[in-house]
mmCIF file of the C-alpha atoms, coordinates in Angstrom:
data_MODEL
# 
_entry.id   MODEL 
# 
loop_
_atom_site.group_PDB 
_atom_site.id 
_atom_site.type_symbol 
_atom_site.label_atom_id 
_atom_site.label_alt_id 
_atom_site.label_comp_id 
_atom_site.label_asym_id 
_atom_site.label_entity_id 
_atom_site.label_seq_id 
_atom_site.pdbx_PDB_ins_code 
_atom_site.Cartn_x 
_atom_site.Cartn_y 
_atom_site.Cartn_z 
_atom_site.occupancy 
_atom_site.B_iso_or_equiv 
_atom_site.pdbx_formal_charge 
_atom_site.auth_seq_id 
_atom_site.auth_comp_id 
_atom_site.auth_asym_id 
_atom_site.auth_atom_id 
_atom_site.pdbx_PDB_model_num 
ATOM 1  C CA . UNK A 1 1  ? 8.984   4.609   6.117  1.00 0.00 ? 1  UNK A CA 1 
ATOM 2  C CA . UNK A 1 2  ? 7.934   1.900   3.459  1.00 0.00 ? 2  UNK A CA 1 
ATOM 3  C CA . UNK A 1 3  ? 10.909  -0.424  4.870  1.00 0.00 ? 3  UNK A CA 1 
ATOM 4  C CA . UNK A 1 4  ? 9.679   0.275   8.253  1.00 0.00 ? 4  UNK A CA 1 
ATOM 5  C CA . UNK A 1 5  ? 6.083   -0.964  8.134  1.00 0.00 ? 5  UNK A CA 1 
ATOM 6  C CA . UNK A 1 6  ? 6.615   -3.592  5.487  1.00 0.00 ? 6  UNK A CA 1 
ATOM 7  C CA . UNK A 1 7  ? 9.572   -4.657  7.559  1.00 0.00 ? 7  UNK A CA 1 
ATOM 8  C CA . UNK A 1 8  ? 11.939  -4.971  4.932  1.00 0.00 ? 8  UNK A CA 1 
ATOM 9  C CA . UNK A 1 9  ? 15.808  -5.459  5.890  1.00 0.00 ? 9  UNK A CA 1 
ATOM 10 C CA . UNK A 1 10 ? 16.632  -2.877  3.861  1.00 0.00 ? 10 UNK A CA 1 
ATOM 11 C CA . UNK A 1 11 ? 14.874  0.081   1.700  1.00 0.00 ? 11 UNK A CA 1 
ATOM 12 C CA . UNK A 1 12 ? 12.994  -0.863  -1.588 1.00 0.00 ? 12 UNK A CA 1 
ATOM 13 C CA . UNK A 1 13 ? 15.417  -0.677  -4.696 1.00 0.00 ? 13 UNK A CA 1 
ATOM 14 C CA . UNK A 1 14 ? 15.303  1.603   -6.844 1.00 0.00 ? 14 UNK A CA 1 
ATOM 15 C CA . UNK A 1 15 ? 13.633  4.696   -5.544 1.00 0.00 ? 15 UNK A CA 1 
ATOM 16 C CA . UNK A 1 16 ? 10.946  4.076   -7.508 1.00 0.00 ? 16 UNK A CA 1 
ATOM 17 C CA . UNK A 1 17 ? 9.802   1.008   -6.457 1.00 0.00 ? 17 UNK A CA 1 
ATOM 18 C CA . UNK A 1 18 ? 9.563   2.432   -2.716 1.00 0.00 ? 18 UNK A CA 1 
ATOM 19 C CA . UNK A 1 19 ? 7.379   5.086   -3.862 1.00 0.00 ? 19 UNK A CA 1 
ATOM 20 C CA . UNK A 1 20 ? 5.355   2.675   -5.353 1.00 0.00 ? 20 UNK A CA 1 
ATOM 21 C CA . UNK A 1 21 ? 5.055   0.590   -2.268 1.00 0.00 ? 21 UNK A CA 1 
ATOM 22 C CA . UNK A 1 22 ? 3.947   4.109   -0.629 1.00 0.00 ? 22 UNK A CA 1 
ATOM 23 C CA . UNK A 1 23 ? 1.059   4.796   -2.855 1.00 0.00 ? 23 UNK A CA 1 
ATOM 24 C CA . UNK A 1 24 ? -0.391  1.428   -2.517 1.00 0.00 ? 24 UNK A CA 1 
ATOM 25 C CA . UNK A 1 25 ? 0.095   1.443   1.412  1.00 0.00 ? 25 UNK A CA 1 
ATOM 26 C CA . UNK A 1 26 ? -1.534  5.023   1.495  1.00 0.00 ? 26 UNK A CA 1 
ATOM 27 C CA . UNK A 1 27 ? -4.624  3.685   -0.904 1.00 0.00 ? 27 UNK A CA 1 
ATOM 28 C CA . UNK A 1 28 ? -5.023  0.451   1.409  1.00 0.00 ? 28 UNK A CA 1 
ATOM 29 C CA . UNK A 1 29 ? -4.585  2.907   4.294  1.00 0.00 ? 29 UNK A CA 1 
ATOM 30 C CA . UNK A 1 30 ? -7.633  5.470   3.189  1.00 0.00 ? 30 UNK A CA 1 
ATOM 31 C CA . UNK A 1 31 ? -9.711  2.757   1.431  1.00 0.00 ? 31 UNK A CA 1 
ATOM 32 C CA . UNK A 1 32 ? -9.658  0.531   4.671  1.00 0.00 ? 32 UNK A CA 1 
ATOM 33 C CA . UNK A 1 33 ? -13.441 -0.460  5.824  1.00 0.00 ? 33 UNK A CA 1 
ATOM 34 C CA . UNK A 1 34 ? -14.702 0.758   2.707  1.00 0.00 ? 34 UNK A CA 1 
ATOM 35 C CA . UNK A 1 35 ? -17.176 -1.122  0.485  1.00 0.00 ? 35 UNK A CA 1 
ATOM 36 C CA . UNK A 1 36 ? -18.351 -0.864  -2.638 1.00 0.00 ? 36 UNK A CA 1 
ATOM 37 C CA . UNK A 1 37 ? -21.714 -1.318  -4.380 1.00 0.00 ? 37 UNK A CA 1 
ATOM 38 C CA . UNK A 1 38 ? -19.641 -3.640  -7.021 1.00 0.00 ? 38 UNK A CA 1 
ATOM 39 C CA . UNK A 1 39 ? -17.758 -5.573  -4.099 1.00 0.00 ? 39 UNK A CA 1 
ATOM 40 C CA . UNK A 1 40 ? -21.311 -6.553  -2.783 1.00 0.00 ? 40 UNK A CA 1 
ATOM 41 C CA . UNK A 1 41 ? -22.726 -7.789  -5.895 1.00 0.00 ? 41 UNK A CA 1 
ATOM 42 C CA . UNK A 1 42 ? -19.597 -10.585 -6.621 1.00 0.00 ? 42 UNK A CA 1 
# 
């Protein structure tokens, strides 16, 4: 999935790194349109 939408030519080496790739893509996914107090102020 991770190769798919970062269309990558082939999966993320080593494993690891891919499910790396996934947690940040799931944070950006649920934090998307969000601001915070602290983003507002800079």
């Amino acid at each position: 999935m991770v190769q798919l939408l970062l269309e990558l030519p082939e999966p993320p080496h080593p494993a690891d790194a891919a499910d790396a790739a996934a947690v940040a893509l799931a944070h950006v996914a649920t934090t998307a349109g969000r601001t915070s107090s602290a983003a507002v102020v800079r």
